[in-house]
NUZA-303246 format. One record per residue (C-alpha): x negated, y, z negated. Coordinates in steps of 0.2 Angstrom, whole numbers, padded with zeros to 4 digits, always signed. Layout:
residues N
XYZ
...
This chain:
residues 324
+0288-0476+0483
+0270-0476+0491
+0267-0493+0492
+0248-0502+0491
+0240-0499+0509
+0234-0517+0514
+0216-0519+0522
+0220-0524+0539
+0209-0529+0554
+0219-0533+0568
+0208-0546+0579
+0218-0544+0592
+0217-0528+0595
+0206-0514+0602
+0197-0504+0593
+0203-0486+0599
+0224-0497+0598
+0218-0502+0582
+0217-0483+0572
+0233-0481+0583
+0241-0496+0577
+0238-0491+0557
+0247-0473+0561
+0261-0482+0568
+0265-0493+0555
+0261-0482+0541
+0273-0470+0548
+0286-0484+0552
+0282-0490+0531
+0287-0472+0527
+0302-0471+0536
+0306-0487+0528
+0306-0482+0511
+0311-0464+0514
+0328-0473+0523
+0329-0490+0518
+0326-0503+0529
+0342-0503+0538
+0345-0485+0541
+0326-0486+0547
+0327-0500+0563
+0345-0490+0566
+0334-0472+0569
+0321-0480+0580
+0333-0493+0589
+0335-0480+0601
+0318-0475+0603
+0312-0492+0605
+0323-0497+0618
+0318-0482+0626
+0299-0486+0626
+0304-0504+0632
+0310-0502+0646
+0297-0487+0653
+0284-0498+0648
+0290-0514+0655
+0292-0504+0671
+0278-0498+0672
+0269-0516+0668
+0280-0523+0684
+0277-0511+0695
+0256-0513+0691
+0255-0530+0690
+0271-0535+0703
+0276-0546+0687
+0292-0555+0688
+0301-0566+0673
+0315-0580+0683
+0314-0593+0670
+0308-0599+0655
+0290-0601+0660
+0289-0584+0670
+0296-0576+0654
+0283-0585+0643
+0268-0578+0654
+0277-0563+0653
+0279-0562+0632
+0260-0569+0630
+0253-0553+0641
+0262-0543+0630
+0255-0550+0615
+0239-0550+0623
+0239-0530+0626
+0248-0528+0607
+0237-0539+0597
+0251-0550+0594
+0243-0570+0599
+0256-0585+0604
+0252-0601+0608
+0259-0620+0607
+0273-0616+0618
+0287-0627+0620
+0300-0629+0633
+0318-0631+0633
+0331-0632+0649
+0334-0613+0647
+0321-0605+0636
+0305-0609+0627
+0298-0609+0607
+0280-0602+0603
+0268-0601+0589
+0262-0584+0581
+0246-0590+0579
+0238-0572+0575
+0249-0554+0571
+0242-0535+0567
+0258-0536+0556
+0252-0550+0546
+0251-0545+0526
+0262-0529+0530
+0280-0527+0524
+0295-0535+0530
+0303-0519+0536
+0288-0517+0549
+0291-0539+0553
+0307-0533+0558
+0304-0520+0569
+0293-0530+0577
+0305-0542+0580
+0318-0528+0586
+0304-0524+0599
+0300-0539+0605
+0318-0542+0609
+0320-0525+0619
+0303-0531+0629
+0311-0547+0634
+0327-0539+0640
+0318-0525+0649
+0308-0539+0659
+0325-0549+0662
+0340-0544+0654
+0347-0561+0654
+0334-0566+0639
+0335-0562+0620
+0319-0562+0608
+0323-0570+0590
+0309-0574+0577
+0315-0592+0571
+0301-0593+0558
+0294-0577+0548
+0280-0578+0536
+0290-0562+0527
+0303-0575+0524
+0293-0588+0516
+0292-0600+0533
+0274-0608+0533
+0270-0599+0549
+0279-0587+0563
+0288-0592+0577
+0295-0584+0591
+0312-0590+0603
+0314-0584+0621
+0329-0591+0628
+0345-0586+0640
+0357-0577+0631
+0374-0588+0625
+0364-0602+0629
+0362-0614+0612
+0347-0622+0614
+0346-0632+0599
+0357-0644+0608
+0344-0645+0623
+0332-0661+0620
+0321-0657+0635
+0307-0652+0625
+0290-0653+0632
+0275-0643+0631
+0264-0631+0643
+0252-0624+0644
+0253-0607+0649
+0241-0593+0660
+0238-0578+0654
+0232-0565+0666
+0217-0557+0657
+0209-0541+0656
+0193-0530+0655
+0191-0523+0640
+0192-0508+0645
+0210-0511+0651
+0218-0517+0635
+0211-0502+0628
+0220-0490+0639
+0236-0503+0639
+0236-0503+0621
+0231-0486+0616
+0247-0480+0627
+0259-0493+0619
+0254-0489+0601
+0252-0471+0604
+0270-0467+0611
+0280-0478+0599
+0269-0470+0587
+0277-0452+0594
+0294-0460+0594
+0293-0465+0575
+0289-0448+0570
+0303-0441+0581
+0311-0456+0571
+0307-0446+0555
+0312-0431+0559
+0330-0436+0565
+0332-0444+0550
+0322-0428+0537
+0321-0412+0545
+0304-0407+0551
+0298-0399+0533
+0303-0415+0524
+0296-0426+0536
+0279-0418+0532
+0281-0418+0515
+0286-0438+0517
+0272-0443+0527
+0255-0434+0519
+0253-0445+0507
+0254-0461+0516
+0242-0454+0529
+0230-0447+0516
+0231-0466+0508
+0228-0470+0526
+0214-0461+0529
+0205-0467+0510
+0208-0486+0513
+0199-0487+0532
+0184-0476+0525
+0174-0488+0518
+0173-0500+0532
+0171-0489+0545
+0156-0482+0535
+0149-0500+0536
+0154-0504+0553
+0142-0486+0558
+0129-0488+0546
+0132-0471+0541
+0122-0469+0524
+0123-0449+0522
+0140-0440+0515
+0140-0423+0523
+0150-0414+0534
+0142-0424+0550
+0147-0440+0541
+0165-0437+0540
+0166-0429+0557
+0159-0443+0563
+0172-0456+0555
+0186-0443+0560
+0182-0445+0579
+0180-0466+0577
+0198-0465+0572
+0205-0453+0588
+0193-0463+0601
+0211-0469+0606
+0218-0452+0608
+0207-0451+0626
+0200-0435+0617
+0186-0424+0628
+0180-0408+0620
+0163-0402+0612
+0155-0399+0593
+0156-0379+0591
+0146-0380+0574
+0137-0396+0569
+0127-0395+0553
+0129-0405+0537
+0136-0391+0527
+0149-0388+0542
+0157-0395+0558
+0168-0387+0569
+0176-0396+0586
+0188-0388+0600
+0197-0402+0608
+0202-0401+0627
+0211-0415+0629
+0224-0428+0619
+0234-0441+0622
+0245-0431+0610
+0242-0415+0618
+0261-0411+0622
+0271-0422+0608
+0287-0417+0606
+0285-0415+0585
+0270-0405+0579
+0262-0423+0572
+0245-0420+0569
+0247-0406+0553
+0259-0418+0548
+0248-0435+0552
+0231-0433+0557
+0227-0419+0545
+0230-0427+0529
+0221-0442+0534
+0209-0434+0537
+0207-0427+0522
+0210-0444+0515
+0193-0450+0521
+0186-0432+0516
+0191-0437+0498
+0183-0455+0500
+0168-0451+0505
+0164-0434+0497
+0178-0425+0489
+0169-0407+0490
+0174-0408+0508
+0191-0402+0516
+0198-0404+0535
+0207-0392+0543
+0216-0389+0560
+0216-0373+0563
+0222-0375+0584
+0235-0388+0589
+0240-0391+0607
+0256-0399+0600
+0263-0382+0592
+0259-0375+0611
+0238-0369+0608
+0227-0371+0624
+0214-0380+0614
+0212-0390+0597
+0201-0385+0583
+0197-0392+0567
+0186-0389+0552
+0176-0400+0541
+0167-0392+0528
+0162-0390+0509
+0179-0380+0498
């Protein structure tokens, strides 16, 4: 069942990881209800742990990171909140692990499906950085706690036992803006592609279309209005949407040039996407229908289509927006 698309602005976020972030969750809700919660973190567990371990490598090897113990590893779990929106603070120490507030979370007023995930993620971050630690949310919102809280501690260790508490304040290496963009815009954009693959393991590549249009076209009509406010943008034609349409990639690393560009009509060829060789054909199946999602909130005699896609092996992307 399509379920109410929360309004969501994720503070911690950039803005290009930000429209990223709403595909991946709204394709990881579909999943969930196409699946049932269980079935769902079983078809992505895989996939995630996949993507931890790249990633995690990759973080390492940039930034010559290295997680020994309980206050390494909590550096370690605060830059990756820091690059995925995620915010901890108030750690507190034990002998072999560590406590920390949630304090803000993208994930905050979604469902507990998506919580869980997260939490399944987290997990496989923590043992990609050093496989002798394990991630468990001790307190969820989702659940009815007061606030979220995340454990870090050594695996078969019971830390409940250990009184050493004591708390720390811990570094967090910080970045230019324009790093977190590319760091997040990266993340969210290849668990988003491993979701969808996700999907299709689970539906078939017909049925996964057919499953995820309507989300996406929800998608698309929810974040309409306040991009329109955050632009200023005070006409509805053709330009207007075109406009809102390339807000919402400007994490895709898109280059390309306006073809037609009039109110009645605008066409675009694409160069370059971060989705430019995807392993499923995502954006008929994604993309498009939330983009006629904000067609339909902002004037419904409008219509977007992709007529080129570089996923289904085209040199170039091409889309449409114009009056039906």
């Amino acid at each position: 069942m399509l379920r109410q698309i929360n309004e969501i602005k994720p503070q911690g976020l950039t803005k290009g990881a930000r429209f990223l972030f709403d595909l991946y969750w709204t394709t990881y809700q579909a999943l969930a209800d196409a699946a049932g919660k269980t079935r769902a973190l079983e078809l992505v567990e895989p996939y995630l742990k996949f993507h931890a371990d790249a990633a995690i490598q990759i973080l390492k090897d940039h930034y010559k990171f290295k997680a020994e113990d309980p206050f390494s590893m909590a550096a370690f779990i605060k830059f990756i909140g820091y690059i995925t929106g995620v915010c901890f603070r108030n750690e507190q120490f034990f002998d072999q692990g560590f406590t920390a507030d949630v304090t803000y979370c993208p994930f905050t007023n979604l469902s507990e499906a998506l919580c869980f995930m997260n939490e399944f993620l987290y997990n496989y971050y923590a043992e990609a950085m050093n496989n002798n630690y394990e991630y468990i949310a001790t307190r969820m919102l989702v659940k009815g706690d007061p606030c979220c809280q995340g454990l870090v501690k050594k695996k078969g260790h019971e830390i409940w036992g250990d009184v050493s508490k004591k708390a720390a304040e811990v570094p967090i290496l910080e970045l230019s803006y324009e790093e977190r963009e590319f760091w997040s815009s990266a993340n969210y954009s290849q668990i988003w592609i491993y979701i969808t693959n996700a999907l299709v393991d689970f539906a078939g590549k017909e049925k996964s279309a057919e499953i995820l249009r309507p989300y996406m076209w929800a998608l698309g009509k929810s974040i309409s209005a306040d991009i329109l406010k955050e632009l200023s943008i005070k006409d509805r034609d053709a330009t207007s949407m075109a406009l809102i349409i390339d807000q919402c990639n400007c994490g895709t690393n898109q280059k390309g040039e306006y073809l037609i560009h009039t109110p009645e009509k605008v066409e675009r060829k694409i160069t370059e996407c971060i989705f430019a060789h995807a392993s499923q054909d995502i954006c008929a199946d994604a993309l498009e229908a939330r983009a006629n999602g904000i067609c339909e909130a902002i004037n419904p005699d409008y219509e977007f289509h992709l007529t080129k896609r570089m996923c289904k092996g085209d040199k170039t992307c091409h889309w449409v927006v114009k009056k039906k």
